[in-house]
VEXDREN-2710 file (C-alpha; in Angstrom, 1 decimal):
% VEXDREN-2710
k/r/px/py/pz
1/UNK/108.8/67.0/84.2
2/UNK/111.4/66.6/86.8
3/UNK/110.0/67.8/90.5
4/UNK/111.5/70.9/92.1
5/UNK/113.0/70.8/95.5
6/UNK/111.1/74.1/96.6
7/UNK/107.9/72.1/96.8
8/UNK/107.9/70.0/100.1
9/UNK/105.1/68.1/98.6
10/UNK/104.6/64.1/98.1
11/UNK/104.8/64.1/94.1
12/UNK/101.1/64.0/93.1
13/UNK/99.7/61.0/90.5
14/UNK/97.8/62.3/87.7
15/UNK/94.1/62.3/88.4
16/UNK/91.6/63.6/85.6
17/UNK/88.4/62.2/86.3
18/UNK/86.0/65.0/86.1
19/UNK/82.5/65.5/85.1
20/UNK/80.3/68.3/86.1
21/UNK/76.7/67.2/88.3
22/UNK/73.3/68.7/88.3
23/UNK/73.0/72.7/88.9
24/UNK/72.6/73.3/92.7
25/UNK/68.6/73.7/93.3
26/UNK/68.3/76.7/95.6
27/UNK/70.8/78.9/93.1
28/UNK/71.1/77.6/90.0
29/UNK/74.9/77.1/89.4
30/UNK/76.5/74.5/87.9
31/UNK/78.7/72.2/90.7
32/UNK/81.9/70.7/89.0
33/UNK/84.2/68.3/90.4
34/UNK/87.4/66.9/89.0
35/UNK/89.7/64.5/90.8
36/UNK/89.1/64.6/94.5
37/UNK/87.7/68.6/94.4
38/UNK/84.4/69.6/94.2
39/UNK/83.7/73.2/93.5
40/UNK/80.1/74.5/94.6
41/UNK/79.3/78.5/94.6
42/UNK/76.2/79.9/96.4
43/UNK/75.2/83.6/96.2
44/UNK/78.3/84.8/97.9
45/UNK/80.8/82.1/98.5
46/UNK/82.7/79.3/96.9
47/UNK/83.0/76.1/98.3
48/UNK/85.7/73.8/97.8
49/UNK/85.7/70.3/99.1
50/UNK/88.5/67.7/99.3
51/UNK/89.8/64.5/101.3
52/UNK/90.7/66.9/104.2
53/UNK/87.8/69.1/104.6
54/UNK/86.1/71.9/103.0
55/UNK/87.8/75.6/102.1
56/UNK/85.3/78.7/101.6
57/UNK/86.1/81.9/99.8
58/UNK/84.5/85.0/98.7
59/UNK/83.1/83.9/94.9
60/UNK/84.7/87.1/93.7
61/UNK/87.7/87.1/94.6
62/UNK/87.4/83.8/93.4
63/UNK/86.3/84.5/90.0
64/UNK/88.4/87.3/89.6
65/UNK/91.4/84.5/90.9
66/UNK/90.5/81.8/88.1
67/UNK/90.1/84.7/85.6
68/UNK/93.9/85.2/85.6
69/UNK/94.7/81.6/86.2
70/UNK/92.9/80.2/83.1
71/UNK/93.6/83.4/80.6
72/UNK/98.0/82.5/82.1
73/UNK/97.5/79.5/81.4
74/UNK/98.2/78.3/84.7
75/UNK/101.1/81.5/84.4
76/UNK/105.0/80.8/85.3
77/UNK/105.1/78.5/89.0
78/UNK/102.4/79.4/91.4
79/UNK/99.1/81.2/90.9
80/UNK/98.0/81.2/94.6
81/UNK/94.4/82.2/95.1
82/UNK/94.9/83.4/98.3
83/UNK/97.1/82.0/101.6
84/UNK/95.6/78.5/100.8
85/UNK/94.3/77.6/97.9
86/UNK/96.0/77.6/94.1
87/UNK/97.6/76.2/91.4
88/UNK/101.2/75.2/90.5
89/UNK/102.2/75.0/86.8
90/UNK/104.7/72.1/85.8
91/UNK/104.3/73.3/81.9
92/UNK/102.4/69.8/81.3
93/UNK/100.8/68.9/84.3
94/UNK/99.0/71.1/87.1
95/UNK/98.9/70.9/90.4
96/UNK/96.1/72.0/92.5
97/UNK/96.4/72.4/95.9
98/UNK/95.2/73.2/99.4
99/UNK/97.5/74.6/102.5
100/UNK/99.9/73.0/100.6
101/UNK/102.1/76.1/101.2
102/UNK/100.7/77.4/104.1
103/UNK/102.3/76.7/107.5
104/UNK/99.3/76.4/109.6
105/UNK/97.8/73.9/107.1
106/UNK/100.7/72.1/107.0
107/UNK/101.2/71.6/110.8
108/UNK/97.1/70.8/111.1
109/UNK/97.8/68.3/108.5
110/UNK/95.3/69.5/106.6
111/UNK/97.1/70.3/103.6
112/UNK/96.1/68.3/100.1
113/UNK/97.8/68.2/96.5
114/UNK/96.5/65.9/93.0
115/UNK/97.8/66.7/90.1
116/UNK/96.1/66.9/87.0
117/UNK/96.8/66.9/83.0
118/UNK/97.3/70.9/82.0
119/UNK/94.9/70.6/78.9
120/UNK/91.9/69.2/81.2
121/UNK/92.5/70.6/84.2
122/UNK/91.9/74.3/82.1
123/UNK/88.7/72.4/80.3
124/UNK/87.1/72.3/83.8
125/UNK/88.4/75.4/85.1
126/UNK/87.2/77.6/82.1
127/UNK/83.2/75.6/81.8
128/UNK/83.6/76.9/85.6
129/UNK/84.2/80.1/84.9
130/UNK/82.0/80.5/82.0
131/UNK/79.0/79.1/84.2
132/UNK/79.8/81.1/87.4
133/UNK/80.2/84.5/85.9
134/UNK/77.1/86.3/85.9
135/UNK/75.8/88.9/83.0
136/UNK/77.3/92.0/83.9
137/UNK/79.8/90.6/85.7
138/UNK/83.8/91.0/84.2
139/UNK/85.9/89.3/86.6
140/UNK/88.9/90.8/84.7
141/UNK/87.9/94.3/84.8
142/UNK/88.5/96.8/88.1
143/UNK/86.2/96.9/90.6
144/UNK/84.1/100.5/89.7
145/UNK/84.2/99.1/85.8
146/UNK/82.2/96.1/86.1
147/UNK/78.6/94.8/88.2
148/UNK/78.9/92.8/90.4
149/UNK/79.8/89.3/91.2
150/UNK/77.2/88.0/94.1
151/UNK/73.7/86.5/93.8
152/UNK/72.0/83.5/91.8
153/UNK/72.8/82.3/88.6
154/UNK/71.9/85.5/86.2
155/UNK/72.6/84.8/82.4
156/UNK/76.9/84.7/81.9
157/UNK/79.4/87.4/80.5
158/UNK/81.1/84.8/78.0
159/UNK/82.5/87.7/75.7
160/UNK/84.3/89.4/79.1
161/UNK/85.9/85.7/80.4
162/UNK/86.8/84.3/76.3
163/UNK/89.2/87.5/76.8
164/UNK/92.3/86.5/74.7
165/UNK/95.4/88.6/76.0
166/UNK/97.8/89.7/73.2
167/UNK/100.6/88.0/72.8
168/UNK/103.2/89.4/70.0
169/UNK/105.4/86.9/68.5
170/UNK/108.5/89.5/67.6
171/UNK/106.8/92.9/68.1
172/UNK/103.6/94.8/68.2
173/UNK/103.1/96.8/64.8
174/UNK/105.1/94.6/62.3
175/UNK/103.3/93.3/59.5
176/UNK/101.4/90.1/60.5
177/UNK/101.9/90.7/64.4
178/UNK/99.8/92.1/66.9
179/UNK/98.0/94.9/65.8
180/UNK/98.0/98.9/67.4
181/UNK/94.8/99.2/69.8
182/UNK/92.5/101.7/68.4
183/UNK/89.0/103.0/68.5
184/UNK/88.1/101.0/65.3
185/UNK/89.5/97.7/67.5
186/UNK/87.2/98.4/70.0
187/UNK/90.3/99.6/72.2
188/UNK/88.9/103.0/74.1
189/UNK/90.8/105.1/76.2
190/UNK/90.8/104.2/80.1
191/UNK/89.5/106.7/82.2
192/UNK/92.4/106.8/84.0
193/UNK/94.5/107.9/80.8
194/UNK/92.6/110.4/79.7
195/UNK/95.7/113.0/79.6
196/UNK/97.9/110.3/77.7
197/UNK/99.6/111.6/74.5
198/UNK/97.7/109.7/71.7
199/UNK/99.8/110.1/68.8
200/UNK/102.3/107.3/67.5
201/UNK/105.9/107.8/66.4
202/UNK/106.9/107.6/62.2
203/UNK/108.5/105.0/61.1
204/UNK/110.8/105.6/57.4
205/UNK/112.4/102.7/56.6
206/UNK/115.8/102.4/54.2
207/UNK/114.7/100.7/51.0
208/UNK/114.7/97.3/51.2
209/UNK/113.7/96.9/54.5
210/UNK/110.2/97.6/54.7
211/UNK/108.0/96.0/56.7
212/UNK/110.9/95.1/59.1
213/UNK/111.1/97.9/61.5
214/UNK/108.1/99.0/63.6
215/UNK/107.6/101.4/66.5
216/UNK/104.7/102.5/68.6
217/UNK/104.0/104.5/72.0
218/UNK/103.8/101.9/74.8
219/UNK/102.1/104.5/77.1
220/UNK/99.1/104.8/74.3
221/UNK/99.4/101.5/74.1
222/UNK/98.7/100.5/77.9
223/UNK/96.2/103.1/77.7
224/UNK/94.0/101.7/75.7
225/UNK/94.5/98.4/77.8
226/UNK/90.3/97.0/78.7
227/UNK/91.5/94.7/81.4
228/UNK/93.6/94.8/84.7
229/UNK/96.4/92.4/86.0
230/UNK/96.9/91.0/82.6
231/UNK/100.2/91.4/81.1
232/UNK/100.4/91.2/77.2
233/UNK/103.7/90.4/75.6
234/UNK/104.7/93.8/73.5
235/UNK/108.0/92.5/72.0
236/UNK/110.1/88.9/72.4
237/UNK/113.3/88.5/71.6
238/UNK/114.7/84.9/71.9
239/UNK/113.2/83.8/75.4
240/UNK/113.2/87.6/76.5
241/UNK/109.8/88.9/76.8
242/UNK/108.4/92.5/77.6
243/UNK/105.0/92.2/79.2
244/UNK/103.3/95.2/80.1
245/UNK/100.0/95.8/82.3
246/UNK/97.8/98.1/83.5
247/UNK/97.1/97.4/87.5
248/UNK/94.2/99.1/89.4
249/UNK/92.6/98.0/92.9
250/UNK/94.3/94.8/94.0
251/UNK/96.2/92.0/92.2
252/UNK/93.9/89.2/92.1
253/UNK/96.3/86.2/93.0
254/UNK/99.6/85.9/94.9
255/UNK/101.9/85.0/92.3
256/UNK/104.9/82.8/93.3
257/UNK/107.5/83.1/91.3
258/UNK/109.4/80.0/89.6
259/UNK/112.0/82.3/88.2
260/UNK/113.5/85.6/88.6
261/UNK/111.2/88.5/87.0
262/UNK/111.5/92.5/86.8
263/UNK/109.4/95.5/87.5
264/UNK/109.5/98.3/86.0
265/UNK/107.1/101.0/87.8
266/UNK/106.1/103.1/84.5
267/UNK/103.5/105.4/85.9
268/UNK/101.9/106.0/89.3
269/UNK/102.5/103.7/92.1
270/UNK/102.0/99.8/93.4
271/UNK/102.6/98.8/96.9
272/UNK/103.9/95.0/97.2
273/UNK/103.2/92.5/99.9
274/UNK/106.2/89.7/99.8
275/UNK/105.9/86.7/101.3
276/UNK/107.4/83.4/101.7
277/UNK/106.4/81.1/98.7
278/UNK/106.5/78.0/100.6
279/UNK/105.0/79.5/104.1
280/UNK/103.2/82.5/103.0
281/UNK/105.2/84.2/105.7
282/UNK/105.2/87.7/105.2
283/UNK/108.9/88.8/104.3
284/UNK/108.1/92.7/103.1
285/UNK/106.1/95.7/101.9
286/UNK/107.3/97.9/98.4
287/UNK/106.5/100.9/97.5
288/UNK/107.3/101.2/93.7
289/UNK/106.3/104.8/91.7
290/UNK/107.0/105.6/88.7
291/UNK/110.5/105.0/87.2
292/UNK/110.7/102.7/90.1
293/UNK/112.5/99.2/89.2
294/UNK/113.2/95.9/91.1
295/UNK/113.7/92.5/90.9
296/UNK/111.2/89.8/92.4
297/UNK/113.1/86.5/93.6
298/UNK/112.4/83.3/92.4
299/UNK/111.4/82.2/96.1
300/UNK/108.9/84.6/97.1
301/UNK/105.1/85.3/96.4
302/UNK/103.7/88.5/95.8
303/UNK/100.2/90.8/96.0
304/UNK/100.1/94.2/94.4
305/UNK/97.6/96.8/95.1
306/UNK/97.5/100.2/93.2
307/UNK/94.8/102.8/94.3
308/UNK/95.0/104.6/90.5
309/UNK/95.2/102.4/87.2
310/UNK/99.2/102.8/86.5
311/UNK/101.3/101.2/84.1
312/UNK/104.0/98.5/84.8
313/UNK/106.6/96.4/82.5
314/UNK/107.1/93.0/83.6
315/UNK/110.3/91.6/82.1
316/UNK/110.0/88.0/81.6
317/UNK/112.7/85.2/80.8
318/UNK/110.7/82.3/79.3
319/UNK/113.6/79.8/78.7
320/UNK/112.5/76.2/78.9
321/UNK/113.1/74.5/82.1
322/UNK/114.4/77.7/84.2
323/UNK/112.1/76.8/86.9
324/UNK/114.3/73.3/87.3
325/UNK/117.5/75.2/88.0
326/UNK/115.9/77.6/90.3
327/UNK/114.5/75.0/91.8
328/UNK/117.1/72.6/92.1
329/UNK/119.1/75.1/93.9
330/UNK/121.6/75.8/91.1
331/UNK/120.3/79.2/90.5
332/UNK/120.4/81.5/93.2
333/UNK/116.7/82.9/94.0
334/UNK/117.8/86.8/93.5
335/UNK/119.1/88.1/90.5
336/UNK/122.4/89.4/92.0
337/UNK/124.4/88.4/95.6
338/UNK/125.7/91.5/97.3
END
């Protein structure tokens, strides 16, 4: 796929040699490397190790990082773990980087990119996951839901990190699509959401066209949602796809955007950090609440944090090859030009 002239980066050559070592003798966790990276994770912290030195991060944040990256798919453009480390989808191919974006790694010149096939590069990243997650542990669940993260290798919490997100192909309820969360699904009603209307509208069709028209209550819906910073796909019409969430405690990953993509603040309240994408400069703080809507560039990255579980509508356009045109520059990187 044809480079984009955001990323000031030396185009990458595929590397996928990987293979995963021995597990680490004093705790017990598998040590995986791929191309030039080698991932090792001790009782607290991950340690990643390429041609330019060595980056250390707290192995849940980490976790809960790679949860979102490997259930996305590697997600639209950037999935940065933090200010340093992350991924960058090119839809085939994946790059994985270090400072790469990051000014002060950039200047040090301690900055590294390889590229890797999409398909294998995910292999790795999900046998990490599944062998770094403790029992208890759900690295996609909020903070007071779930044990915690730290110590030796204890068992794994394979049913919480196989989470499939739903993804409906025209729209939630219609025959052979995704199906209404409920009780019997094993969908239960967030804590959070307790005072959420639970009933569902009636749909009568007009002879002949049963089975075509649907409707359902998004807000039951998102209340029934198990996970956190994970948006589903509701409804998608041509490339235009409604994606709705429920967010509580802190977006795990700065996602930089390839595209233009919308907010719309359903319930409650998110406050946004924006930042440069290619600099991780900070560039401004939001404040959305509820009915709340804007539009996130298609040159910026961005952090949410939410101190109650609310509800928010991500509007997505997933036409092929929109991150070439933003990226080539023929696209502005805001949705309108005042």
């Amino acid at each position: 796929m044809a480079k984009s002239t955001e990323q000031a980066i030396t185009e990458p050559t595929i590397n996928n040699a990987s293979h995963i070592q021995s597990p680490d003798p004093d705790y017990g966790y598998e040590v995986f490397q791929i191309g030039s990276y080698t991932f090792r994770r001790d009782e607290y912290f991950v340690r990643v190790t390429y041609p330019k030195g060595t980056y250390v991060v707290d192995a849940g944040n980490f976790l809960r990082a790679m949860m979102r990256d490997v259930a996305w798919g590697f997600f639209y453009g950037w999935v940065n773990f933090d200010d340093v480390f992350g991924t960058v989808n090119h839809y085939s191919s994946v790059d994985v980087f270090v400072g790469s974006y990051n000014a002060g790694y950039k200047s040090a010149g301690t900055d590294f990119v390889e590229r890797f096939d999409a398909n294998k590069l995910l292999a790795c990243f999900k046998a990490l996951l599944s062998d770094w997650t403790n029992a208890g542990f759900d690295p996609f669940a909020a903070p007071l839901e779930t044990g915690t993260p730290y110590g030796s290798k204890n068992g794994n919490n394979d049913t919480a990190v196989n989470f499939q997100r739903e993804l409906a192909e025209r729209f939630v309820g219609l025959e052979g699509d995704t199906e209404l969360r409920t009780d019997e699904r094993g969908f239960a009603v967030n804590r959070h959401f307790s005072d959420v209307d639970q009933s569902e509208p009636e749909v009568h069709a007009a002879p002949g066209f049963e089975g075509q028209l649907s409707a359902f209550s998004l807000f039951r819906y998102l209340s029934r949602s198990p996970v956190t910073w994970n948006p589903s796909i509701v409804s998608l019409v041509g490339e235009s796809a409604y994606c709705p969430t429920s967010e509580e405690h802190i977006l795990p990953i700065q996602h930089g955007n390839d595209r233009v993509e919308w907010f719309l603040q359903l319930t409650d309240e998110i406050t946004w950090q924006i930042a440069d994408k290619n600099t991780a400069a900070p560039k401004a703080i939001v404040t959305m609440k509820a009915g709340d809507i804007s539009s996130m560039p298609a040159d910026i990255q961005h952090r949410g944090f939410s101190p109650k579980r609310s509800m928010l509508l991500v509007w997505e356009n997933m036409t092929p090859g929109l991150e070439l045109r933003y990226g080539s520059g023929e696209l502005p990187p805001t949705a309108a030009e005042f």
